[in-house]
C-alpha positions in Angstrom: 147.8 156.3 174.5 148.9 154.4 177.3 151.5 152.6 174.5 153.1 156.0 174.0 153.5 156.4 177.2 155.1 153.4 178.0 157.2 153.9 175.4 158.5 157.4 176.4 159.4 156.4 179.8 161.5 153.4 178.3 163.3 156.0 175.9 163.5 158.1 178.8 165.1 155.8 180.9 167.9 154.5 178.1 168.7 158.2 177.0 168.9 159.7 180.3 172.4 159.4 180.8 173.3 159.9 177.3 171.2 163.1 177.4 173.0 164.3 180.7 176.3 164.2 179.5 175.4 166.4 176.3 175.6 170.4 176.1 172.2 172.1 176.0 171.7 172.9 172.6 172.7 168.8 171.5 170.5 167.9 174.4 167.3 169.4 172.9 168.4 168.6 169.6 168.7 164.8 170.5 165.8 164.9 172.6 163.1 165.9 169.5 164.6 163.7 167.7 164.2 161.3 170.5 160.2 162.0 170.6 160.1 162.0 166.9 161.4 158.4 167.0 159.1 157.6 170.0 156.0 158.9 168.0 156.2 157.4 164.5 157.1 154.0 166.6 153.7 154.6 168.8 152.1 155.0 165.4 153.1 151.8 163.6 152.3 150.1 167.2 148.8 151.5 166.8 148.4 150.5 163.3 149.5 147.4 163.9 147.4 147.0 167.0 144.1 147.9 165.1 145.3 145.5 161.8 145.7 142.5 164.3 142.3 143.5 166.5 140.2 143.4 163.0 141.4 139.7 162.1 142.0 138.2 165.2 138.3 137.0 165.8 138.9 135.3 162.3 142.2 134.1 163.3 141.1 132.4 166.1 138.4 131.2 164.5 140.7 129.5 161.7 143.0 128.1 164.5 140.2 126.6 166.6 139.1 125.3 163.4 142.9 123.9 162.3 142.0 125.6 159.0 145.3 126.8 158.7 144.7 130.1 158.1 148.0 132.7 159.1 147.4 136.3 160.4 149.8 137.8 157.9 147.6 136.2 155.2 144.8 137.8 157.0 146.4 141.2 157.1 147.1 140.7 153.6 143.7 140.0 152.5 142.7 143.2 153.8 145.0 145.2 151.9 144.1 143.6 149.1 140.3 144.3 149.7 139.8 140.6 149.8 136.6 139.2 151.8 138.5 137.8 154.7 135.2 136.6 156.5 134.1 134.4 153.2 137.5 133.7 152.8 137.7 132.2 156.4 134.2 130.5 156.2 134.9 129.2 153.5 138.4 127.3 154.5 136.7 126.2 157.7 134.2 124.6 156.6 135.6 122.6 153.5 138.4 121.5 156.0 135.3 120.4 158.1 134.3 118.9 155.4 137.5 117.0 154.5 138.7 118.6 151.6 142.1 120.6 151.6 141.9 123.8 149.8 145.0 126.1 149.8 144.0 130.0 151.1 146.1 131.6 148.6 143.8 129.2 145.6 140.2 130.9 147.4 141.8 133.9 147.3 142.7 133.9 143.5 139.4 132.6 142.6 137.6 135.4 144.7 140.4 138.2 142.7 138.8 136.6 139.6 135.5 137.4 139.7 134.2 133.4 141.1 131.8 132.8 143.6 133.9 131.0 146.6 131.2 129.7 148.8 129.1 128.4 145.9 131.8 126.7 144.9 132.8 124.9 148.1 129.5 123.9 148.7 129.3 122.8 145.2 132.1 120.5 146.4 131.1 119.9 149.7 128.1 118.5 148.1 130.2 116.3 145.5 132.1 115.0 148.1 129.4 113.4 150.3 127.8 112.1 147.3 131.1 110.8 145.6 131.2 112.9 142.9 134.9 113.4 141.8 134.9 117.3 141.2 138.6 119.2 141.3 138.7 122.1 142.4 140.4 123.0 138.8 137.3 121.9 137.5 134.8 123.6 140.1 136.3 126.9 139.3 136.4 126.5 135.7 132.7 126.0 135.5 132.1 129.1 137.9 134.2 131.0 135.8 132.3 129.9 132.6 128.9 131.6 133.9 127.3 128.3 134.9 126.3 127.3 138.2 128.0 124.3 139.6 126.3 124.1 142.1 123.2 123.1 140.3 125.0 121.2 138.5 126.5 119.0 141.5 122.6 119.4 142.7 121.3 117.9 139.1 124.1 115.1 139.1 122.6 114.0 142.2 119.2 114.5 141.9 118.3 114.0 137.9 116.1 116.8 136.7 113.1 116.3 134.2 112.8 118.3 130.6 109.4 118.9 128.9 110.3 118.5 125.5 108.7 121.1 123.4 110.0 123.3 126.2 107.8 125.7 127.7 109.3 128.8 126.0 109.0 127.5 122.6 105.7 128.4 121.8 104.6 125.2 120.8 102.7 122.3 122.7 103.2 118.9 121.0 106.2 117.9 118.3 103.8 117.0 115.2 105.5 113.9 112.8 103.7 112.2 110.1 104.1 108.3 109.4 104.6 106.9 105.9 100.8 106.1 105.5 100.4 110.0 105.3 98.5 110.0 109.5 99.8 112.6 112.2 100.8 112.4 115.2 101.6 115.1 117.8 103.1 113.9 120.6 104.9 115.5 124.3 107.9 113.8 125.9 109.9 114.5 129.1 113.4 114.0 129.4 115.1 112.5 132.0 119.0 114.3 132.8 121.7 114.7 134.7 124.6 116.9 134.6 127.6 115.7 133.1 130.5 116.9 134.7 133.4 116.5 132.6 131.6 118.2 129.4 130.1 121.2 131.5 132.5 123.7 130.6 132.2 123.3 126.4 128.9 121.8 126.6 126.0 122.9 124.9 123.1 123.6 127.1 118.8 122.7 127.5 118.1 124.3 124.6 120.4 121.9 122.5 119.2 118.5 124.3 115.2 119.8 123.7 116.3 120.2 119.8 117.9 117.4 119.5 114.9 115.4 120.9 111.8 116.9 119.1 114.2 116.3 116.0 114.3 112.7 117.1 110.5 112.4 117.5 109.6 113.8 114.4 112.4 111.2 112.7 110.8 108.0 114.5 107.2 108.8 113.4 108.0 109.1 110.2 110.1 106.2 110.2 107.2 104.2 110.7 105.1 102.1 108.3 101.9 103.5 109.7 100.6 106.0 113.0 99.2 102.5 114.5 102.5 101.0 114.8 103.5 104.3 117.1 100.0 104.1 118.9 100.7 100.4 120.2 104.2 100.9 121.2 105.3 104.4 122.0 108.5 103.3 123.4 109.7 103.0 119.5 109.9 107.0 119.8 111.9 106.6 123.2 114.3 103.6 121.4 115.2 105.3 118.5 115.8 108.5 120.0 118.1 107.2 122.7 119.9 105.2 120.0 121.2 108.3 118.3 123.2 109.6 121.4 121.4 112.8 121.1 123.7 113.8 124.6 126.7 113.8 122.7 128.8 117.1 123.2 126.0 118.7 125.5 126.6 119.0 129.4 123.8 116.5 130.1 123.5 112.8 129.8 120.2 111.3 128.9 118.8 108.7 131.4 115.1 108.3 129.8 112.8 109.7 127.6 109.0 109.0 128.3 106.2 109.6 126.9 103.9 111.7 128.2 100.7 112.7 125.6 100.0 111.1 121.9 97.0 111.9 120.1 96.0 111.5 116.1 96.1 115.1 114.4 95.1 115.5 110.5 95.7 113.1 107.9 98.2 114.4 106.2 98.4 112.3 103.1 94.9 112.8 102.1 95.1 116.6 102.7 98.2 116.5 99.9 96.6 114.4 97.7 93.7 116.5 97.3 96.4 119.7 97.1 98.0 117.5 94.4 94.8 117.1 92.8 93.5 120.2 92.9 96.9 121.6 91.5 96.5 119.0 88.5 93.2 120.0 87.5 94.4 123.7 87.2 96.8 122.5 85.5 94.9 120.3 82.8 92.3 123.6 82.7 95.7 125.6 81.8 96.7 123.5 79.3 93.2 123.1 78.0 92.9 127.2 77.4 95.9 126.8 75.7 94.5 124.3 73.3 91.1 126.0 73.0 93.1 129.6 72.7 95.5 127.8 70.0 92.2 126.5 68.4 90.5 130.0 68.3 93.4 131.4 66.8 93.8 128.7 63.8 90.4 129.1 63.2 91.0 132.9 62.7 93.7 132.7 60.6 91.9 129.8 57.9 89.1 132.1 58.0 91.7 135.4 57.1 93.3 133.3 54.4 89.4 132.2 52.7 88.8 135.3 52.5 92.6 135.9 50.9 91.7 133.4 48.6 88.2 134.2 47.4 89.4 137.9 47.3 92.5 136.3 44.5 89.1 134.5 42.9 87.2 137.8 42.2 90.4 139.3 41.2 90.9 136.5 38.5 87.3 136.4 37.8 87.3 140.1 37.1 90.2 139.4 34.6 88.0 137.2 32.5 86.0 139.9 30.9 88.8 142.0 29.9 90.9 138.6 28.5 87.5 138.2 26.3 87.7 141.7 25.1 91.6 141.7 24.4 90.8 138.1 22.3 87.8 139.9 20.8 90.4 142.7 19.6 93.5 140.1 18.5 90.7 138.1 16.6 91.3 135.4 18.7 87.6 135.1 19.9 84.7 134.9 17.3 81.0 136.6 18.2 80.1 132.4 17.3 82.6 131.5 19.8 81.3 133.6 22.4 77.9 133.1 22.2 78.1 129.3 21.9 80.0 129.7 25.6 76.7 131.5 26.4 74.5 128.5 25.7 76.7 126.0 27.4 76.7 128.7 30.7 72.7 128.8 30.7 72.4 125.0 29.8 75.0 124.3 32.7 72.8 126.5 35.1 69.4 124.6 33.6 70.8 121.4 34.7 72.0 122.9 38.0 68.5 124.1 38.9 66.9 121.0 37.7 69.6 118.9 40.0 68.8 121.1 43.0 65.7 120.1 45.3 62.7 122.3 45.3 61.6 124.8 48.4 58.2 125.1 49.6 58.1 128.6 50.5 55.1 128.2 52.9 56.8 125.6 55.1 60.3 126.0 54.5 61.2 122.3 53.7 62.7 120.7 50.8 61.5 118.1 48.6 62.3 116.5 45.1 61.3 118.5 41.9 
């Protein structure tokens, strides 16, 4: 209040003689208008007071720090309900640091949704290890939902993959060499973050693929499981021959590994499935031929008794033929029964020919 004050007296003073010369009535008119004047310019004093005492701890903080960072753009990050403490911290200490970082570029990158001191330590950290890291770039990657400072960590410090990864609900990569022998095997993976292709990269997940594919490829590769027993580094080779890093956001330093052991022998196991699965097979078409058999059999045996059913028909023709010839006078009663005698002397003969049957014993001997 003691601004108001002031600042009535001052009016005071200046109007005075203005005021004294004046009727009455223009007198009080001027002078309400005089207080009005004094009391909105008190007010935007005050405001402006209280805008300047919230900021000017960071203000002088920024100056002490030559971080170049203005009062007005102070003010103005407050009306625009920007963090003007991170903002500050931030400037200060990647200026410590050695880097020069606009305010108004922390300022957009905090409006955008980005994590500003993650990023400047992110390059803080590239810095001192001589990692070249753009801002441009720094922010993208924030943006993009990865974090770069992990990444800057990672690039420094290589990390180490188990390859099948822990969430994949598997413990070895199994592969089976030509001579038909398993092996199941667990590799780590050596890494480090590669800058330029963390943005469009693909992740982990892609690099831990990529790998067990690779395993399983050089086992079966191989002539036989010793071959991979005496030198496991033929895994390792081949895989790191494919460029298996290739459009991920990792590069591949090493790939070691860690546990081998002998699982089932494959080959066998198939060849007996292979077996087996003949033999049912044979036994099919064996039915088949049996069935086919079965039925052929049934059918001859249908058409004998076809046949000997035409016989008896023909043979029961015979009689009436004889009595139709009897009738034309074709057939004599000599005729017939000199075909009587040659029937009985043809079944003589017949029983003559055939061997005798000992009715005690059942077996046959010569008459």
């Amino acid at each position: 209040m003691g601004w108001v004050v002031i600042m009535g007296q001052a009016a005071d003073i200046v109007f005075r003689p203005v005021v004294r010369d004046m009727p009455v009535a223009a007198a009080d008119h001027s002078s309400t208008l005089l207080w009005i004047i004094i009391a909105v310019v008190a007010v935007v004093a005050l405001i402006f007071f209280i805008a300047i005492a919230q900021v000017f701890t960071l203000w002088l903080q920024a100056f002490s720090a030559h971080a170049d960072v203005s009062m007005w753009e102070l003010i103005g990050m407050r009306l625009r309900k920007v963090n003007a403490r991170e903002i500050t911290t931030t400037k200060i200490s990647m200026v410590q640091a050695g880097l020069q970082v606009t305010t108004n570029q922390l300022q957009a990158h905090f409006m955008a949704g980005g994590n500003v001191t993650r990023v400047s330590r992110a390059m803080i950290a590239a810095h001192r290890a001589q990692i070249d890291l753009p801002w441009g770039m720094a922010t993208a990657i924030d943006l993009a939902g990865r974090d770069v400072l992990e990444a800057v960590q990672t690039s420094v410090n290589p990390r180490v993959i188990d390859v099948p990864g822990p969430n994949s609900g598997r413990q070895t990569h199994d592969g089976v060499a030509r001579d038909g022998i398993q092996l199941r095997v667990k590799a780590r993976v050596t890494v480090r973050t590669n800058m330029k292709q963390l943005v469009s990269g693909a992740g982990e997940e892609t690099v831990v693929a990529r790998v067990g594919q690779g395993i399983v490829a050089a086992i079966g590769s191989a002539d036989t499981y010793k071959h991979v027993l005496e030198s496991p580094d033929l895994i390792s080779k081949a895989v790191l021959a494919n460029g298996l890093d290739a459009g991920t956001a990792f590069q591949i330093l090493s790939i070691d590994i860690a546990d081998m052991d002998v699982g089932d022998n494959v080959g066998a196991e198939l060849q007996t499935r292979q077996a087996e699965a003949n033999k049912q097979i044979f036994q099919a078409e064996a039915e088949k031929r049996r069935a086919m058999a079965v039925a052929q059999d049934q059918e001859n045996r249908a058409l004998a008794q076809l046949n000997r059913a035409k016989v008896i028909e023909a043979e029961a023709q015979i009689p009436l033929a004889m009595a139709d010839a009897f009738r034309s006078g074709h057939l004599g009663i000599m005729d017939y029964y000199r075909m009587k005698n040659i029937q009985a002397d043809t079944s003589m003969r017949d029983s003559i020919g055939k061997p005798a049957t000992d009715s005690a014993t059942g077996n046959s001997g010569a008459a």
